[in-house]
Biopython code that builds the backbone (N, CA, C, O; Angstrom):
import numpy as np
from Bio.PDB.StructureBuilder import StructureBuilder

atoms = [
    (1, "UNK", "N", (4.180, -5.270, 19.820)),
    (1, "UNK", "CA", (4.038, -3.901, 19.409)),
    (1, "UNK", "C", (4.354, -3.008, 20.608)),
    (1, "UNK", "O", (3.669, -3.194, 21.614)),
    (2, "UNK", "N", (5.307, -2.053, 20.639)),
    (2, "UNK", "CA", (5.488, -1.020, 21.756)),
    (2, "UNK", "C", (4.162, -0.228, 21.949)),
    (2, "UNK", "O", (3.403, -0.046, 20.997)),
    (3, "UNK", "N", (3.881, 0.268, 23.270)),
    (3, "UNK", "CA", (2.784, 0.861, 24.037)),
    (3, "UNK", "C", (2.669, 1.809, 23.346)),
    (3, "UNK", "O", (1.653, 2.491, 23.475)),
    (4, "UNK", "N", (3.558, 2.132, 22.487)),
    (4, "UNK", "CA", (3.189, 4.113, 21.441)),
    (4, "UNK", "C", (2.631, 3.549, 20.352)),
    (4, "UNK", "O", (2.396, 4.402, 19.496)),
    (5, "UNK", "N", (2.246, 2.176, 19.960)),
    (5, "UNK", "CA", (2.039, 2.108, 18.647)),
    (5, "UNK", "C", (0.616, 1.388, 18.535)),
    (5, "UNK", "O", (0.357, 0.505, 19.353)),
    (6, "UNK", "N", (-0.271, 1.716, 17.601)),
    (6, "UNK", "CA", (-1.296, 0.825, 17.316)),
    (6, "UNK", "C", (-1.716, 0.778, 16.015)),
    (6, "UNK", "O", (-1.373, 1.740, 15.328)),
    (7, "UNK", "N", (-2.680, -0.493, 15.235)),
    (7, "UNK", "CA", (-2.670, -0.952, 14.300)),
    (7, "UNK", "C", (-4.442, -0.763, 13.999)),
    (7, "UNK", "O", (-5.327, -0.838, 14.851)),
    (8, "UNK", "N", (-4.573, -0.551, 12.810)),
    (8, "UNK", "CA", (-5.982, -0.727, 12.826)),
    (8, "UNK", "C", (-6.164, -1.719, 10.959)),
    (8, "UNK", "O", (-5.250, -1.843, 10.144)),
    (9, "UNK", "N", (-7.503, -2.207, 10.818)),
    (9, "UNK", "CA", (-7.758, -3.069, 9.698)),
    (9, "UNK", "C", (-8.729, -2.267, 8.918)),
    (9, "UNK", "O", (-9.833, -1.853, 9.271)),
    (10, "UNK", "N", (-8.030, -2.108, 7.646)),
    (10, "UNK", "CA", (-9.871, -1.375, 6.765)),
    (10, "UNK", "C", (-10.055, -2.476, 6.251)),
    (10, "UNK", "O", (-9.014, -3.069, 5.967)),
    (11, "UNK", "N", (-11.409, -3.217, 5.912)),
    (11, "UNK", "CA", (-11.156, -4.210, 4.887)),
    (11, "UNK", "C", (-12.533, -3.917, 3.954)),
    (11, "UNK", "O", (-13.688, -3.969, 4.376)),
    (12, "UNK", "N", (-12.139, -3.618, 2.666)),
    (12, "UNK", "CA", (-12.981, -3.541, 1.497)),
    (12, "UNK", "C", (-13.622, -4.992, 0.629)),
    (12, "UNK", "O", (-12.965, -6.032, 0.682)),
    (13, "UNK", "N", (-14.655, -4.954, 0.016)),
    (13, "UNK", "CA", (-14.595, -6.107, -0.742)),
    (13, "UNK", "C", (-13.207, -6.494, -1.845)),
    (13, "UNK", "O", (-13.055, -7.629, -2.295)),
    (14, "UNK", "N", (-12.695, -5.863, -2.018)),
    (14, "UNK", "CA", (-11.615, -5.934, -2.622)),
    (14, "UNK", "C", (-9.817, -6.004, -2.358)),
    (14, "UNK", "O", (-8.902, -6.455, -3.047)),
    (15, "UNK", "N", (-9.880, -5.139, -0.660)),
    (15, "UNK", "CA", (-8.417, -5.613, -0.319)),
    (15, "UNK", "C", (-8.608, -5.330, 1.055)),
    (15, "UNK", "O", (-9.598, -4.803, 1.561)),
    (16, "UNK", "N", (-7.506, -5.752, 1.658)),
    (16, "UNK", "CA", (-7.567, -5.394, 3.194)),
    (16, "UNK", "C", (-6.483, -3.951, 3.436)),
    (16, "UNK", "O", (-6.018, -3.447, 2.414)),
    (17, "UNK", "N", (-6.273, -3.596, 4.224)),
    (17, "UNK", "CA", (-5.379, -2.419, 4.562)),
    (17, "UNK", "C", (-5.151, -2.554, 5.859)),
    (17, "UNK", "O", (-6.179, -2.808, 6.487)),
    (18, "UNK", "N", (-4.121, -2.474, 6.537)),
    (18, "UNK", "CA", (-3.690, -2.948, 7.659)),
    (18, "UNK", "C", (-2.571, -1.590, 8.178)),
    (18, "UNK", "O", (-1.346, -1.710, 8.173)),
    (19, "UNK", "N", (-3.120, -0.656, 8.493)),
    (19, "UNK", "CA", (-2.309, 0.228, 9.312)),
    (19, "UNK", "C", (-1.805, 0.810, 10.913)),
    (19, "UNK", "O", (-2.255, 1.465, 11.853)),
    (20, "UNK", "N", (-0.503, 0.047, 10.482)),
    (20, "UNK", "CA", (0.098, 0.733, 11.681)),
    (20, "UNK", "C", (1.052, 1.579, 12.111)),
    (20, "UNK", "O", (2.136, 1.610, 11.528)),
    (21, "UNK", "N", (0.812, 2.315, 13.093)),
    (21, "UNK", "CA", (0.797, 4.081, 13.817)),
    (21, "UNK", "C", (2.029, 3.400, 15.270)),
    (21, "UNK", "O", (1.816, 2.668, 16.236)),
    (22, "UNK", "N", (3.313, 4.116, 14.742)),
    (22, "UNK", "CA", (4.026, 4.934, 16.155)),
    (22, "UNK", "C", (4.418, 5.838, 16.288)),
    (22, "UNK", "O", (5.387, 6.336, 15.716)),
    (23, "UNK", "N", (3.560, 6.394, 17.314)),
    (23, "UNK", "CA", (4.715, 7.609, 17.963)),
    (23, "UNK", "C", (5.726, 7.803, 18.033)),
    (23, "UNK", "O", (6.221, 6.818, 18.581)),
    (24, "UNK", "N", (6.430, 8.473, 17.829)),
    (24, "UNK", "CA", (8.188, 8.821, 18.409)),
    (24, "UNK", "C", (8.074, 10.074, 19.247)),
    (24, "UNK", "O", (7.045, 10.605, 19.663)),
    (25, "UNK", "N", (9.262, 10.423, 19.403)),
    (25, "UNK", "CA", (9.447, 11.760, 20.253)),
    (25, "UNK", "C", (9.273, 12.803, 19.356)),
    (25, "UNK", "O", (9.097, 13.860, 19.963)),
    (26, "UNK", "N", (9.249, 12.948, 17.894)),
    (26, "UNK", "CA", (9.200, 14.040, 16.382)),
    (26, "UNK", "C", (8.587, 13.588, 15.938)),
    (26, "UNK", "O", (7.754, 14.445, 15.642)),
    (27, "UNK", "N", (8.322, 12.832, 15.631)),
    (27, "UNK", "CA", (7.278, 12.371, 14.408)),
    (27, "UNK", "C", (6.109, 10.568, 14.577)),
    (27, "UNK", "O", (6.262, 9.708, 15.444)),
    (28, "UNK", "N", (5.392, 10.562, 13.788)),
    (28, "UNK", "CA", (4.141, 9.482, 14.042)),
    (28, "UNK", "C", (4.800, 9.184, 12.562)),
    (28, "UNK", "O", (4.989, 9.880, 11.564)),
    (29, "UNK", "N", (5.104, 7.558, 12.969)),
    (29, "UNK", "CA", (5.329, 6.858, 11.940)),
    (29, "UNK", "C", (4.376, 5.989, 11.455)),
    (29, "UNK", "O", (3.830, 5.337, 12.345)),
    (30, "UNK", "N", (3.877, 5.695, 9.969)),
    (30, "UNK", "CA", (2.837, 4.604, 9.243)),
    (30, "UNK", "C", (3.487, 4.175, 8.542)),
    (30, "UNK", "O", (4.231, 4.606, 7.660)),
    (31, "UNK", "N", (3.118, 2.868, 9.073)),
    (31, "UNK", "CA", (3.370, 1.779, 8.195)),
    (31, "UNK", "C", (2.174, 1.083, 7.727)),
    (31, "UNK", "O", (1.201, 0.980, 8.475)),
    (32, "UNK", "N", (2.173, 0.455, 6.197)),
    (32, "UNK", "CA", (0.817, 0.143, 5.868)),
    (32, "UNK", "C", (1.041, -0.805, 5.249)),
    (32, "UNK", "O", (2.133, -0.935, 4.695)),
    (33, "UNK", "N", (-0.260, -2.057, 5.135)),
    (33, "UNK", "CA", (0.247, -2.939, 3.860)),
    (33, "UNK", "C", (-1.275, -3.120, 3.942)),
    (33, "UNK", "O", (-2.124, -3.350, 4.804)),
    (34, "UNK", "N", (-1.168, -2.801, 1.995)),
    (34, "UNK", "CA", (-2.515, -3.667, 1.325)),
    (34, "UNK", "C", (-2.185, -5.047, 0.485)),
    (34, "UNK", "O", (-1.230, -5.531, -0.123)),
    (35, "UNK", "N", (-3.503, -5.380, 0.803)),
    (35, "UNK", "CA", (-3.638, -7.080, 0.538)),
    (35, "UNK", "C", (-4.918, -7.367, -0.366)),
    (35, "UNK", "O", (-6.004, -7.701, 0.106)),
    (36, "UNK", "N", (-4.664, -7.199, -1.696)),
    (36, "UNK", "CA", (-5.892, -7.751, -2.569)),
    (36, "UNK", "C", (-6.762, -9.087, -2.303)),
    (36, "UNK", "O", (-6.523, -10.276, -2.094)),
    (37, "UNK", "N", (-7.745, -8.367, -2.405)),
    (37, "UNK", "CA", (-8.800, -10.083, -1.935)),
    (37, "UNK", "C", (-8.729, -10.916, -3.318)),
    (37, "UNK", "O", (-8.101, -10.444, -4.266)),
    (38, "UNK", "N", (-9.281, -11.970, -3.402)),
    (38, "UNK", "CA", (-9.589, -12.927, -4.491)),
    (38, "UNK", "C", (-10.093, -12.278, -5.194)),
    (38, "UNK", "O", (-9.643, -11.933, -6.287)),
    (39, "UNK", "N", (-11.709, -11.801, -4.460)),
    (39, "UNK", "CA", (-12.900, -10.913, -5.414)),
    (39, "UNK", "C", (-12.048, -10.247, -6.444)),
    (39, "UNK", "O", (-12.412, -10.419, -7.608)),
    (40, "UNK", "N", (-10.897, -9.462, -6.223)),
    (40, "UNK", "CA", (-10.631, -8.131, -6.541)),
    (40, "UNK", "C", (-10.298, -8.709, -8.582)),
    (40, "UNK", "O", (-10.181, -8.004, -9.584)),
    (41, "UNK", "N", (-10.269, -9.660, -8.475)),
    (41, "UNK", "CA", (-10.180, -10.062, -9.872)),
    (41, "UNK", "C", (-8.391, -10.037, -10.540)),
    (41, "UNK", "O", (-7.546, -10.336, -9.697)),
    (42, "UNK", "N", (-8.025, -9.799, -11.539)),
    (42, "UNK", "CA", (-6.714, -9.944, -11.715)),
    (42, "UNK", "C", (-5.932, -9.062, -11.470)),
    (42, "UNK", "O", (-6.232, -8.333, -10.525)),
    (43, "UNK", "N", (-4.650, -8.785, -12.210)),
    (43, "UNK", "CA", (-3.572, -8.044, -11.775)),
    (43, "UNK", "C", (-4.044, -6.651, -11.717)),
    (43, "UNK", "O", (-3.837, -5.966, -10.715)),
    (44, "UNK", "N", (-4.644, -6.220, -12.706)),
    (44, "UNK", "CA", (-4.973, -5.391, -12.905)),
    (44, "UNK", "C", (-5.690, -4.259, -11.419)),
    (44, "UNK", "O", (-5.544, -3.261, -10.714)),
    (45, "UNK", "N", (-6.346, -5.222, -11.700)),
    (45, "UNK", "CA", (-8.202, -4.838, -10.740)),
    (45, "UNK", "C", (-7.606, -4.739, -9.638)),
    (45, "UNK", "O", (-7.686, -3.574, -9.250)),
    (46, "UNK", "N", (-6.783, -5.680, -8.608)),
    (46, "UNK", "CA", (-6.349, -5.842, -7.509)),
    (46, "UNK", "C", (-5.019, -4.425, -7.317)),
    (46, "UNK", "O", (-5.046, -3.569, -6.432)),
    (47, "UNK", "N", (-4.279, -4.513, -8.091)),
    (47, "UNK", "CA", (-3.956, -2.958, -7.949)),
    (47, "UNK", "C", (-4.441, -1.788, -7.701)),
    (47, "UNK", "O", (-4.237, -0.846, -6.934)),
    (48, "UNK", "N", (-5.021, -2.033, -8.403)),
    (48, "UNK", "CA", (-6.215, -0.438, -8.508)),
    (48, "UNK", "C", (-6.857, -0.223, -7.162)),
    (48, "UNK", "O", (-6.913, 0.828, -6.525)),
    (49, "UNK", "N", (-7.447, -1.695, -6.768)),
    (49, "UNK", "CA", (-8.099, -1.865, -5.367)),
    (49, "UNK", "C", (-6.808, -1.744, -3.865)),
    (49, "UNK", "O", (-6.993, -1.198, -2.777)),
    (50, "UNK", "N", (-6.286, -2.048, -4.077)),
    (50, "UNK", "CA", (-4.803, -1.910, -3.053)),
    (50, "UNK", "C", (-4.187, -0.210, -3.114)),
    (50, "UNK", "O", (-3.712, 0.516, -2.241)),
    (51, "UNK", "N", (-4.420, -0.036, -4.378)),
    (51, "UNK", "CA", (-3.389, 1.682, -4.001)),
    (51, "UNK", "C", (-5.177, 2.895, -3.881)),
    (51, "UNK", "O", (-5.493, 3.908, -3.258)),
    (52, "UNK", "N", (-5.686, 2.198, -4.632)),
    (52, "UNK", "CA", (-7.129, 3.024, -3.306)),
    (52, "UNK", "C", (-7.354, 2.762, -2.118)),
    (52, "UNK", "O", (-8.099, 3.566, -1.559)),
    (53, "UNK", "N", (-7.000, 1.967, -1.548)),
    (53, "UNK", "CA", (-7.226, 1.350, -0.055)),
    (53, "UNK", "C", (-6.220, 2.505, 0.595)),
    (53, "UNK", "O", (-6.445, 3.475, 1.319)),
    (54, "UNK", "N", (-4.768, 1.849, -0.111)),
    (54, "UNK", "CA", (-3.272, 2.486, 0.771)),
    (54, "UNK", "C", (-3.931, 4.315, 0.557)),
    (54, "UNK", "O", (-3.874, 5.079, 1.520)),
    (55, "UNK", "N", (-4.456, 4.736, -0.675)),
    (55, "UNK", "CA", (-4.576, 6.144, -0.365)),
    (55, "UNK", "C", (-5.415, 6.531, 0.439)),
    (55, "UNK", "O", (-5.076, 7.297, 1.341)),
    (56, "UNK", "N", (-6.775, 6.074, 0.300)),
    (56, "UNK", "CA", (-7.843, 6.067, 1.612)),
    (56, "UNK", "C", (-7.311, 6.134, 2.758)),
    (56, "UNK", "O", (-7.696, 6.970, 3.575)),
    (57, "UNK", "N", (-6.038, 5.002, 3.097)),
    (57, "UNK", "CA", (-5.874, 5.056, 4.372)),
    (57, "UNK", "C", (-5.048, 6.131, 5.050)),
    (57, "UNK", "O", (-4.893, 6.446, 6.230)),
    (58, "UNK", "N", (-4.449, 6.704, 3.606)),
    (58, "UNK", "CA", (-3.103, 7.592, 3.935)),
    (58, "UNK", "C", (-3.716, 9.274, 4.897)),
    (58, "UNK", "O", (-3.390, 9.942, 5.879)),
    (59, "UNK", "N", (-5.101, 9.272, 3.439)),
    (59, "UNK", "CA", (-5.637, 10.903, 3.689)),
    (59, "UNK", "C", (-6.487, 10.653, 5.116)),
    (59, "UNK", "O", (-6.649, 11.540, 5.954)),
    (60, "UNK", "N", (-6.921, 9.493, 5.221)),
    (60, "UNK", "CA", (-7.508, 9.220, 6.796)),
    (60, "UNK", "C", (-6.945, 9.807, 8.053)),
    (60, "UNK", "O", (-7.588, 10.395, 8.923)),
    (61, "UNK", "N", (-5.247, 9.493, 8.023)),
    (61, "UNK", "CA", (-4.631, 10.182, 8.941)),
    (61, "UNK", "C", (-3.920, 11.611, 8.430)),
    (61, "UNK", "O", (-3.005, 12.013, 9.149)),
    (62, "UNK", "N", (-4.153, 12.165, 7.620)),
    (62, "UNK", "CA", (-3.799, 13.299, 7.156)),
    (62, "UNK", "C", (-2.689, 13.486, 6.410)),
    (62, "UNK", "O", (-2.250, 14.632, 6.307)),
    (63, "UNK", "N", (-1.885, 12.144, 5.605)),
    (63, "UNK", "CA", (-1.072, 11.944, 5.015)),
    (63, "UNK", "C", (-1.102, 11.814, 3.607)),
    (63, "UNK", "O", (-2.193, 11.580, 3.085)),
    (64, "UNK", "N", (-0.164, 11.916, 2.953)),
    (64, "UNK", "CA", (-0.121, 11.780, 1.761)),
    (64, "UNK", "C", (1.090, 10.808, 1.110)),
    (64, "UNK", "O", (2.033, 10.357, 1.761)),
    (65, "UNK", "N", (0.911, 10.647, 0.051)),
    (65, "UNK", "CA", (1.944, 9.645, -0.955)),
    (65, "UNK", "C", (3.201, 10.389, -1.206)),
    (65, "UNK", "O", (4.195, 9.904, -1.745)),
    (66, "UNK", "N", (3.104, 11.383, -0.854)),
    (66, "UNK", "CA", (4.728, 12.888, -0.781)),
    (66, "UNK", "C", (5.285, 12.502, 0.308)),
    (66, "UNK", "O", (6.494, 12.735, 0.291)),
    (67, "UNK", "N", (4.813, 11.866, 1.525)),
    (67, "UNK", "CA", (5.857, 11.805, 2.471)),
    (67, "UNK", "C", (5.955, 10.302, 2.791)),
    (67, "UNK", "O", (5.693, 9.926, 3.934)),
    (68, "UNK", "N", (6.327, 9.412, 1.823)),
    (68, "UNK", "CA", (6.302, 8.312, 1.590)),
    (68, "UNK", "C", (7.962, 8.333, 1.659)),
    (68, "UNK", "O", (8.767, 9.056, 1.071)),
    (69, "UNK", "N", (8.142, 7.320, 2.549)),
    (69, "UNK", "CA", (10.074, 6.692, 2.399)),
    (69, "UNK", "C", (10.097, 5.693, 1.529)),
    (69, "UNK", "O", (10.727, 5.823, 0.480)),
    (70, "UNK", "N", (9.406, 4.524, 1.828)),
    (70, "UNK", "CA", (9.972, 3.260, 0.948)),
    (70, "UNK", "C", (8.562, 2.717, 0.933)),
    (70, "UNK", "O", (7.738, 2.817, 1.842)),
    (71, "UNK", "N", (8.374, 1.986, -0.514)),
    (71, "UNK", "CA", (7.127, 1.337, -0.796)),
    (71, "UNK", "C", (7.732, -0.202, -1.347)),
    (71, "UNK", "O", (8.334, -0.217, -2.421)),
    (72, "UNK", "N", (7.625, -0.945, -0.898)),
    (72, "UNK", "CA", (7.851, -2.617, -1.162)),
    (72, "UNK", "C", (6.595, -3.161, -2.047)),
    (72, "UNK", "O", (5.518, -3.040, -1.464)),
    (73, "UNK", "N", (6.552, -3.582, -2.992)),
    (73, "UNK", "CA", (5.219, -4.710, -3.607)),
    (73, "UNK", "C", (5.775, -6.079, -3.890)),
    (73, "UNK", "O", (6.430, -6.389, -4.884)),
    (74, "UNK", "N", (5.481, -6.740, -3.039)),
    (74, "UNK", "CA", (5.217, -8.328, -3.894)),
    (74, "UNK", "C", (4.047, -8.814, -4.802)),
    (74, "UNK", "O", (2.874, -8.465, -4.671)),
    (75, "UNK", "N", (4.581, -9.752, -5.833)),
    (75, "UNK", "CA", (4.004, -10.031, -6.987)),
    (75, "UNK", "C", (4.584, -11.377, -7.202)),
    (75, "UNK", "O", (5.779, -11.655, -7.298)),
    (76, "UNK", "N", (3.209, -12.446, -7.284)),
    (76, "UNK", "CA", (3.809, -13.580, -8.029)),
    (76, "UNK", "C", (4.488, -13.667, -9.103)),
    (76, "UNK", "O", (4.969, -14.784, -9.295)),
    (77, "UNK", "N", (4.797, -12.538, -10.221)),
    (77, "UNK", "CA", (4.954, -13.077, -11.367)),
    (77, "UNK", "C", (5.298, -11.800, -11.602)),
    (77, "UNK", "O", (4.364, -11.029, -11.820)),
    (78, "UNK", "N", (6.628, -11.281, -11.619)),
    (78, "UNK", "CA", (6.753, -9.903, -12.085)),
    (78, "UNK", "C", (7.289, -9.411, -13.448)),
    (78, "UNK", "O", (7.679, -8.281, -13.743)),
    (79, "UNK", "N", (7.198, -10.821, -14.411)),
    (79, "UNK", "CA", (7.131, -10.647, -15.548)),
    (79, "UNK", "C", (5.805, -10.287, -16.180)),
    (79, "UNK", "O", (5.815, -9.568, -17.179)),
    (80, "UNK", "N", (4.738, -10.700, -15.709)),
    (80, "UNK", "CA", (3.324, -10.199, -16.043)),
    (80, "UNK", "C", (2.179, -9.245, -15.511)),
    (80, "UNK", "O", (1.068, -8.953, -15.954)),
    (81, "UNK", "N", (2.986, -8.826, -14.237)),
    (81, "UNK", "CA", (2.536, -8.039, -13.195)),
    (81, "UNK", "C", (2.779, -6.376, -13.377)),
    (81, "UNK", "O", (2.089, -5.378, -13.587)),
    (82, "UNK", "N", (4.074, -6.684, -13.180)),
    (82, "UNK", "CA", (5.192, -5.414, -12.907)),
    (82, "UNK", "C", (4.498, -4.141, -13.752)),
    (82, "UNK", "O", (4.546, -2.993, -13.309)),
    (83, "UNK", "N", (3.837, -4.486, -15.046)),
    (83, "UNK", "CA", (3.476, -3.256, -15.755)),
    (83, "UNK", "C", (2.447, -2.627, -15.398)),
    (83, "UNK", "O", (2.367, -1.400, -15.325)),
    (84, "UNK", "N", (0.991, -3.952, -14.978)),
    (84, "UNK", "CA", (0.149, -3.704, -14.625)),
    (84, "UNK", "C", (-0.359, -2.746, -13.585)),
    (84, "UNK", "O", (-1.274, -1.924, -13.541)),
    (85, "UNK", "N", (0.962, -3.333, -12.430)),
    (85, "UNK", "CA", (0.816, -2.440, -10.766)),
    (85, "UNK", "C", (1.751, -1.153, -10.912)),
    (85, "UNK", "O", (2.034, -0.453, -9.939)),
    (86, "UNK", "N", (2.188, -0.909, -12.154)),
    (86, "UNK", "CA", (2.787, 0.255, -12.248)),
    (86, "UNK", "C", (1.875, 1.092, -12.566)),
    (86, "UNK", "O", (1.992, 2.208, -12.059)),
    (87, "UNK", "N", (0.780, 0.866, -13.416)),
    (87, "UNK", "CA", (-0.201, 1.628, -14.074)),
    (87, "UNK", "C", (-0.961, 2.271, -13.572)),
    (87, "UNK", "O", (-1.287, 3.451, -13.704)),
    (88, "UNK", "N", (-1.484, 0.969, -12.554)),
    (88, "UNK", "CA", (-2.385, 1.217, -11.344)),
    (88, "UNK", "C", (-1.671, 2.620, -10.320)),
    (88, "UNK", "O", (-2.156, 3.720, -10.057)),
    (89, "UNK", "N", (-0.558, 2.092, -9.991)),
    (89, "UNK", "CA", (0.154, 3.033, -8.586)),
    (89, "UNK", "C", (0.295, 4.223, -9.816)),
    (89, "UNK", "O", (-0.097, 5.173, -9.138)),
    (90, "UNK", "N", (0.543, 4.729, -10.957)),
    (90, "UNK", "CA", (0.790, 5.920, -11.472)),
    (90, "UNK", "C", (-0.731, 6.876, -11.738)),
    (90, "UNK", "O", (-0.734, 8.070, -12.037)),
    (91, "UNK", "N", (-1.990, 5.999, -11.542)),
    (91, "UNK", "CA", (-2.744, 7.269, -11.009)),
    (91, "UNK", "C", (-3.200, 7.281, -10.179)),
    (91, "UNK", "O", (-4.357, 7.699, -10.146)),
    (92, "UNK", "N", (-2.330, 6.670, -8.606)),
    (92, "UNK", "CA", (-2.186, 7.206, -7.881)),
    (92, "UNK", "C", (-1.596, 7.944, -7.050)),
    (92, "UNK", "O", (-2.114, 8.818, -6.355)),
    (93, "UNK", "N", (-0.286, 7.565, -7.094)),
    (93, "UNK", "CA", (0.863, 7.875, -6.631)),
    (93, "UNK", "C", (1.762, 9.246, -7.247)),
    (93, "UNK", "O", (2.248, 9.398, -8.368)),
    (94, "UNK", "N", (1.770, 9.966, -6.310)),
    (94, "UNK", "CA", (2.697, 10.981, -6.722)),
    (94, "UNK", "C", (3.793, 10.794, -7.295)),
    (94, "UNK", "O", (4.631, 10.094, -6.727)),
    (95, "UNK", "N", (4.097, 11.426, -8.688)),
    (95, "UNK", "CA", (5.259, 11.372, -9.513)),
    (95, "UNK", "C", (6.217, 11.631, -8.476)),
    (95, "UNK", "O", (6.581, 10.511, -8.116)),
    (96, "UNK", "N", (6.626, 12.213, -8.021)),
    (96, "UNK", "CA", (8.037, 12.513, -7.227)),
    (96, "UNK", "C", (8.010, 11.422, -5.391)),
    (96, "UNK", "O", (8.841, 11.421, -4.482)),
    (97, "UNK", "N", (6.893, 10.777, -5.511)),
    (97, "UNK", "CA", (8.043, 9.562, -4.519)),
    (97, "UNK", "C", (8.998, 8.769, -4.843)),
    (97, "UNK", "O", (9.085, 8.482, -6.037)),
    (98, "UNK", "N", (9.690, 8.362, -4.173)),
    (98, "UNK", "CA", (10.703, 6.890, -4.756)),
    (98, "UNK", "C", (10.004, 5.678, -5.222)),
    (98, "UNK", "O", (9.090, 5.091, -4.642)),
    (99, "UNK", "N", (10.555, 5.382, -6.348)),
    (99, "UNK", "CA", (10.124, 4.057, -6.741)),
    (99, "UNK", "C", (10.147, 3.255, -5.811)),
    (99, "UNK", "O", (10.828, 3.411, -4.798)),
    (100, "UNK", "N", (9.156, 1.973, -6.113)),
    (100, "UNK", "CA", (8.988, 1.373, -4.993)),
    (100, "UNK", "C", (9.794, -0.107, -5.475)),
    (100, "UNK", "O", (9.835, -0.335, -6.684)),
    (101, "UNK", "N", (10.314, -0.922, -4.691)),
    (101, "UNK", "CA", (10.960, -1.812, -4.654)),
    (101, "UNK", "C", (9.668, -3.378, -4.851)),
    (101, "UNK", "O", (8.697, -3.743, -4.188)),
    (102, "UNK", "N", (10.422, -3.959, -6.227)),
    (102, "UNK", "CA", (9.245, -4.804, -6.292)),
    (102, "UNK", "C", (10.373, -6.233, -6.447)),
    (102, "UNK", "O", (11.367, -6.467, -7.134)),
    (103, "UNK", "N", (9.586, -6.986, -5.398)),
    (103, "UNK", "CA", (9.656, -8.445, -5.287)),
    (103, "UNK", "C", (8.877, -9.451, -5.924)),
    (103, "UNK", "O", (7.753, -9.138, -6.317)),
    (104, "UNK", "N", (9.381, -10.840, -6.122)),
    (104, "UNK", "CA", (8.675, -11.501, -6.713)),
    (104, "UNK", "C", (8.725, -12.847, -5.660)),
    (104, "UNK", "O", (9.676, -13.550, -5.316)),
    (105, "UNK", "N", (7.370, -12.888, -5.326)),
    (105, "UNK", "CA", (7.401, -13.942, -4.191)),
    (105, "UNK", "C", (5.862, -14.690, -4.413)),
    (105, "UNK", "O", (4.988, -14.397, -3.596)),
    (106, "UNK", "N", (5.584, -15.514, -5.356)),
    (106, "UNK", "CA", (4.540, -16.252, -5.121)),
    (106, "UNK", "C", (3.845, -16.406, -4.052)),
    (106, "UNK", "O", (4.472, -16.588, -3.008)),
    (107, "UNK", "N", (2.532, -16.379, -4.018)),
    (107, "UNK", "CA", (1.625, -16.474, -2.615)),
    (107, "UNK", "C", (1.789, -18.049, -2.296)),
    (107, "UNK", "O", (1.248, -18.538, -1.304)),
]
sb = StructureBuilder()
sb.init_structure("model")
sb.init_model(0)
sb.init_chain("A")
sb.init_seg("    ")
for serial, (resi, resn, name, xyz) in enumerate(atoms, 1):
    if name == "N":
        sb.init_residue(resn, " ", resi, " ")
    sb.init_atom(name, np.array(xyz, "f"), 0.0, 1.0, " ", f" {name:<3s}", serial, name[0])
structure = sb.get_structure()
């Protein structure tokens, strides 16, 4: 990790959140990834618990889901998933970010 950047862990009973912060010369870049726990129960539940985490963590540093570039989700199974974590991220996520790019990569 470069000397401008640092990482910090939220971890809920339900997901982890893992954010990390660099400086530049204009702007403080975040990068974030949530990680549903087991607890968090199925597709459903674990969504819900992951895009409350990612928003928690966003308004923490004074950010929001509007100045979002690119959002990646992996999903074991994005034939049975894909609708679920859409549902979830649509009450949270601001209508006008970019869709987020979804993978299918078994744990």
């Amino acid at each position: 990790m470069p000397p401008d950047a640092s990482a910090e862990t939220r971890t809920s009973e339900a997901c982890r959140v893992v954010v990390r912060s660099v400086d530049g010369p204009v702007a403080r870049e975040l990068f974030l990834l949530g990680e549903p726990s087991d607890a968090a129960g199925d597709a459903a539940a674990q969504a819900r618990a992951v895009y409350a985490g990612l928003d928690d963590a966003l308004a923490a540093r004074g950010a929001a889901w509007s100045d979002a570039i690119r959002e990646t989700i992996f999903l074991a199974s994005s034939a049975s998933e894909l609708a679920v974590v859409r549902a979830a991220r649509a009450a949270v996520v601001d209508a006008t970010c970019p869709p987020p790019l979804a993978i299918e990569q078994p744990p």
